[in-house]
N, C-alpha and C positions, 0 to 999 in steps of 0.2 A: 566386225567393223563397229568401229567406237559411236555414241551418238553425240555429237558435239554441243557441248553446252551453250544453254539457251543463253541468245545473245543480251546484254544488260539493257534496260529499259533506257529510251532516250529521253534527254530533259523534254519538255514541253517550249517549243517553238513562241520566241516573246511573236504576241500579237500587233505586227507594223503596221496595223488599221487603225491603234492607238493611235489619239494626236498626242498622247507621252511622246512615245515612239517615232513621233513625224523627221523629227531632224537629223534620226540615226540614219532613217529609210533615206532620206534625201541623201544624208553625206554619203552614205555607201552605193546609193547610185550617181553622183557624181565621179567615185573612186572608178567605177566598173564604166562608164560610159566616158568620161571624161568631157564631162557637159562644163565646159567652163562659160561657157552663157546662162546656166540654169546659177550657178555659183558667181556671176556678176549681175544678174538679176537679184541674187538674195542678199547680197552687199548695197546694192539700190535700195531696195526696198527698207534695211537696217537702217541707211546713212536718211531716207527721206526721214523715216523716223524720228531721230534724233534733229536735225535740224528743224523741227516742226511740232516745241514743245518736249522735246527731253532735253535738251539744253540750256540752263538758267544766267540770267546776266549775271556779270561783275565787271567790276572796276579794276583794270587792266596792271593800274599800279599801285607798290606798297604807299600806305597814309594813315592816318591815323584820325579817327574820329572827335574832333571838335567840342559838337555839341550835338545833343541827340534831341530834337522835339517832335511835333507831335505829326508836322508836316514834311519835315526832312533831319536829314542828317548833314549837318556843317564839316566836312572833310579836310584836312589837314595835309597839302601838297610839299609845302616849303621843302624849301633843300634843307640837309642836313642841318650845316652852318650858318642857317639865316638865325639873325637874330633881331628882337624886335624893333630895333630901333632902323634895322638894312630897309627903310623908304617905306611905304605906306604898304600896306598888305591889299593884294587884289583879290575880287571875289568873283570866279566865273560861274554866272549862273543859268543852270544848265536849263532843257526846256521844258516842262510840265504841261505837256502835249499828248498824252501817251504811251511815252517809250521814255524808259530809265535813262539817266544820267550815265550811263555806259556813253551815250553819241561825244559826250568829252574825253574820255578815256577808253579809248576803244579796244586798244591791241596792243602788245607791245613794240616798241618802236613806231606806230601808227596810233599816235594819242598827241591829242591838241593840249594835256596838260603838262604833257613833258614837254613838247614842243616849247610850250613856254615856259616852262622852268630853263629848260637849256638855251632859252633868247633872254635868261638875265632876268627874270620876274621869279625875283627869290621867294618870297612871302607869300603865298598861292594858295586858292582856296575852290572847294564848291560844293555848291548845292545838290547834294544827292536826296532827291525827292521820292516820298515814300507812295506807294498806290494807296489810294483812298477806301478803305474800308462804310462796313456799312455805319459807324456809329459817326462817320464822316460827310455823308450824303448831302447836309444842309451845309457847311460850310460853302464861305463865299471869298471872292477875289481878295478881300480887307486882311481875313485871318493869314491868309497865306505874305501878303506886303508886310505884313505883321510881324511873320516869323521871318520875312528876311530881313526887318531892318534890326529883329534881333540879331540876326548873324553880324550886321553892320558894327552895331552898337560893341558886341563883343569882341569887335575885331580894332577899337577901339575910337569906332564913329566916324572914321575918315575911310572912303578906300578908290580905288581904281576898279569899277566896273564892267566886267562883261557881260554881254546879253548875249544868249544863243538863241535865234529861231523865236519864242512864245519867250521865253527867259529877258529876249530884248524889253517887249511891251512891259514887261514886269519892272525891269533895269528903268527903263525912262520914267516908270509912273515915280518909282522911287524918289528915281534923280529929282523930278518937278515937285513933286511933293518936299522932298527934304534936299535940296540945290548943294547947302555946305555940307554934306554925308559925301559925296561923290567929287572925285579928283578928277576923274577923267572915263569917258564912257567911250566902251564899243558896241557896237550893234553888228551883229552876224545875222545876214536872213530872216531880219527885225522885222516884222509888218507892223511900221509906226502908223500908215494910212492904209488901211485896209480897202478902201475902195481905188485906188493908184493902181491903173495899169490894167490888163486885162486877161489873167492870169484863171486859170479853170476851177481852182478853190473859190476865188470870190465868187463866180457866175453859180457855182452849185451853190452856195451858202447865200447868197441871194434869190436864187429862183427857190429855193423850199423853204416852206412857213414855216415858222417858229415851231407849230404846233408840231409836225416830221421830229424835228428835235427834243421836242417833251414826251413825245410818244415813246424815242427811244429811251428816255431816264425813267420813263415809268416802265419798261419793260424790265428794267435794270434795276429794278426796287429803290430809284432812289438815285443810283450812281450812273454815270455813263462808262458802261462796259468796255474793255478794252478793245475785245475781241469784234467787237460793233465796228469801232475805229480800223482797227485793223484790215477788215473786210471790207471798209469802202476806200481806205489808201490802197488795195491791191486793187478793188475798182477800177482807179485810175489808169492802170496800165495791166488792166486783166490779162494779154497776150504774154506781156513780160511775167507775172506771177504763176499764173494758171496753166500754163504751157512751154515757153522757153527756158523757164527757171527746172523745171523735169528734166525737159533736151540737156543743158549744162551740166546737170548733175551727172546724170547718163553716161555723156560720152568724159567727164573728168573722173570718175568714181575712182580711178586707179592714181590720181595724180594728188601726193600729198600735201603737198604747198597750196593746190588751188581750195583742198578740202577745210585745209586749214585756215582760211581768208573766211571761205564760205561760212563755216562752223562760227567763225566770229563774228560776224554780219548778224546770222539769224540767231546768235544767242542774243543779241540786241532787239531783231526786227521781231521775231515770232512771238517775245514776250511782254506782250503789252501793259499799261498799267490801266487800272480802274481811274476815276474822274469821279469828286465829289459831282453828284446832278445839279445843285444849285449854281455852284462855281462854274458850270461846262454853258448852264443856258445865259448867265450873266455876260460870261466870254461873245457868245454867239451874238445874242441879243444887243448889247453895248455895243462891242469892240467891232465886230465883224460886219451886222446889218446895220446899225444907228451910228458906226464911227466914234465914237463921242471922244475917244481922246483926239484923234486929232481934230477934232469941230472945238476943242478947250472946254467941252463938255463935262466929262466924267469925274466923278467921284469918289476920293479915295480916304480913307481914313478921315473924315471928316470935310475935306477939302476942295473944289473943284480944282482940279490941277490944271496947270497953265505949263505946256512947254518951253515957252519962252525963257521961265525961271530957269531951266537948263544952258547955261553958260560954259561950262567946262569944256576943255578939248574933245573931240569927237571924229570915231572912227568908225566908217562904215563899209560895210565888206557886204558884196551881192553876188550871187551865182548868173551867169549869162542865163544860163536855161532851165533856170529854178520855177517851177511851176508852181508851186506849195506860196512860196514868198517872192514875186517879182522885183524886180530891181527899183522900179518904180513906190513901192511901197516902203522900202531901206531908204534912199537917196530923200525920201521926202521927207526925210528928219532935217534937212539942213536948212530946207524951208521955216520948216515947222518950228525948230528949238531956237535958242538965242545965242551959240555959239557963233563969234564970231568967224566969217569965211576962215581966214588967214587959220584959223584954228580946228577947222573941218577937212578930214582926208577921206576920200573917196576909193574904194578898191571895188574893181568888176575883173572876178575871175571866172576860166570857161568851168562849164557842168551845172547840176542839178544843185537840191536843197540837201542834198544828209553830207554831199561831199563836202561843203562848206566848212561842216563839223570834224570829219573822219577819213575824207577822202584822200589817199596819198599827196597825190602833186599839190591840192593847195594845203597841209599843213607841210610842205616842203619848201614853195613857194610864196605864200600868204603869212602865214601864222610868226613864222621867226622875224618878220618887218612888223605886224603888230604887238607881238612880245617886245623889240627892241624899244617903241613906239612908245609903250607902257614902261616900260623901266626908264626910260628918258621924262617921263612929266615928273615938273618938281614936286616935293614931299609936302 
C-alpha cells in the first residue's frame, strides 16, 4: 500500500479582525445571510455622510465670471444673445448671511436665475460671495457696499436691483446712498425694519447682549464661524434637524429623486461660510439691536442714509411663515422709502424664508411676475 503524498500546505487564512478586512467580512456576510437591513443600514450611514460635509456647493448654472475681487465674484447670467444695449442689466444680490450664493441658483430647473432669465431679464447678474478668511476678520459693512457698487459701476452705473434675504439691507443701503445707480429694487425676505413684527430671530437677537456675540468672534479668532451659525439655525427647529431629518433619510434611502433634492439642499445647507467678526458684530449691533437704518440713522460710505432718497419702483415679496424675516419687516419699506404707492407692489406667498429663494411653487408662481415686473421698467 502506497503512502499518499503529503497534502500541499494551505495559504494562511487573511485575518477578518482586520479593520482592512472589515468590509469584505461584512459583504460576505451579507451574501450568506442575506441581511438586507445590515446593507440599508450601511447605505444610511454613507448617504448621512455625504450629505453632512462631503458634499460642496456650486452654482447650478453655466456663467461665466465677471469680476473676481476680494469679497465676491461678479457672475455673468445673460442669455446668450443679450447684448448691451437689450435694457439696463439687473444685479441679484444674493445673501451674505452665511450660506453661499447657491440659495439663487439652486438646482437645475429649480433656480430663481433661470427663472428669470426665462421671464425676459436678459442681462442678469450676481453676487457670488466669497467666505471670509482670516486676513479678512476686520473688514466692515463699508468694504463690502464698496465692492458692490463696484459691481454697479462696471455694469455701467445704472441697474435694476435685487435684494435677497441680508442682500436686501445691502440693496437699500446702496439704493439710499446712491438713488440714480438703481432703476428699480426688489426686496425678498428683506429685513428693512428689524424690529417689525414679532418673529423669534428678533427676540433671540434682542434678549442676548452684544457681549454672547463677541465671545463668539473671539472664539472664532477674529471671524464668525460658519459652523456657530449653523448650529444655532438648526436650534431653531432642533426636532426637524436632529431627529426627523434621520427619520426622512431612513425610510427614503432607496428613492432616487428624493436623494437627489435632498443631496442639493445640504450641499447648500451643511456648507456654511465664515463672517468677517467686525462685519458680523456691526450687522448685530446697528442693524438688528439699534435699527438704525430704519430710525434714518446709519452710516454708509461717508453718509447717513435716508430711505426716503429711494424713489424707484419697488417690489416686495414676504413668506406667510417666515420666521427668519417676518413680513412685517419687508412690507415696512413702503413705509419707510419714498417710492411712490401707485409704484410699490406687494407679494405675500405661503411657506418659510429659504423657499422664498429656492423653493419650487414660489419660483413657479412668484418669481416669473417679478422677472416680467423687471423687464417692463423703462431703461
Amino acid at each position: 500500500m502506497k503512502t499518499p503524498p503529503p497534502a500541499a500546505p494551505k495559504a494562511p487564512a487573511p485575518n477578518l479582525n482586520s479593520a482592512f478586512f472589515w468590509p469584505v467580512q461584512l459583504a460576505a456576510s451579507m451574501a450568506e445571510q442575506g441581511l438586507e437591513l445590515v446593507a440599508r443600514n450601511v447605505e444610511f450611514l454613507g448617504e448621512e455622510a455625504r450629505l453632512h460635509g462631503g458634499l460642496k456647493p456650486r452654482l447650478a448654472t453655466a456663467h461665466t465670471k465677471r469680476l473676481s475681487l476680494r469679497t465676491l465674484d461678479l457672475c455673468d447670467y445673460g442669455a446668450p444673445d443679450a447684448k448691451a444695449g437689450a435694457g439696463l442689466p439687473t444685479l441679484v444680490d444674493a445673501p451674505y448671511a452665511g450660506h453661499t450664493s447657491m440659495i439663487a441658483d439652486y438646482h437645475e430647473d429649480q433656480s430663481l436665475m433661470q427663472t428669470l432669465r426665462a421671464s425676459g431679464v436678459a442681462r442678469l447678474f450676481l453676487t457670488d460671495w466669497h467666505g471670509a478668511t482670516p486676513d479678512m476678520k476686520d473688514l466692515e459693512v463699508d468694504q463690502y457696499l464698496a465692492e458692490l457698487l463696484a459691481c454697479v459701476d462696471d455694469l455701467g452705473g445704472r441697474v435694476n436691483l435685487v435684494g435677497l434675504c441680508q442682500g436686501g439691507w445691502m440693496a437699500a443701503m446702496l439704493a439710499a446712498r446712491f438713488p440714480a445707480k438703481v432703476a428699480s429694487l426688489v426686496l425678498a425676505g428683506s429685513p428693512i425694519d428689524t424690529h417689525a413684527g414679532h418673529g423669534p430671530l428678533k427676540q433671540m437677537v434682542m434678549k442676548s447682549p452684544l457681549s454672547f456675540y463677541e465671545e463668539l468672534v473671539a472664539s472664532g479668532g477674529g471671524l464668525m464661524l460658519g459652523k456657530f451659525m449653523l448650529a444655532g439655525w438648526k436650534n431653531m427647529h432642533p426636532e426637524q434637524h436632529y431627529v426627523q431629518h434621520h427619520i426622512d433619510l431612513y425610510e427614503h434611502i432607496d428613492d432616487p429623486v428624493w436623494l437627489s433634492k435632498t443631496e442639493a439642499f445640504e450641499r447648500w445647507y451643511e456648507n456654511p461660510l465664515d463672517l468677517p467678526g467686525r462685519w458680523y458684530l456691526q450687522v448685530i449691533d446697528q442693524l438688528f439691536k439699534r435699527n438704525r437704518l430704519a430710525r434714518g440713522e446709519y452710516v454708509a460710505l461717508g453718509r447717513r442714509l435716508d430711505l426716503k432718497a429711494i424713489t424707484c419702483p419697488l417690489y416686495l415679496l414676504a413668506g406667510e411663515s417666515d420666521d427668519i424675516t417676518t413680513h412685517e419687516q419687508v412690507f415696512a419699506a413702503e413705509r419707510l422709502m419714498g417710492t411712490p404707492a401707485a409704484q410699490v407692489t406687494k407679494r405675500m406667498v405661503p411657506g418659510g424664508h429659504v423657499g422664498l429663494f429656492m423653493g419650487a411653487r414660489t419660483l413657479r408662481e412668484a418669481w416669473p411676475e417679478i422677472g416680467r415686473w423687471i423687464a417692463a421698467q423703462p431703461g
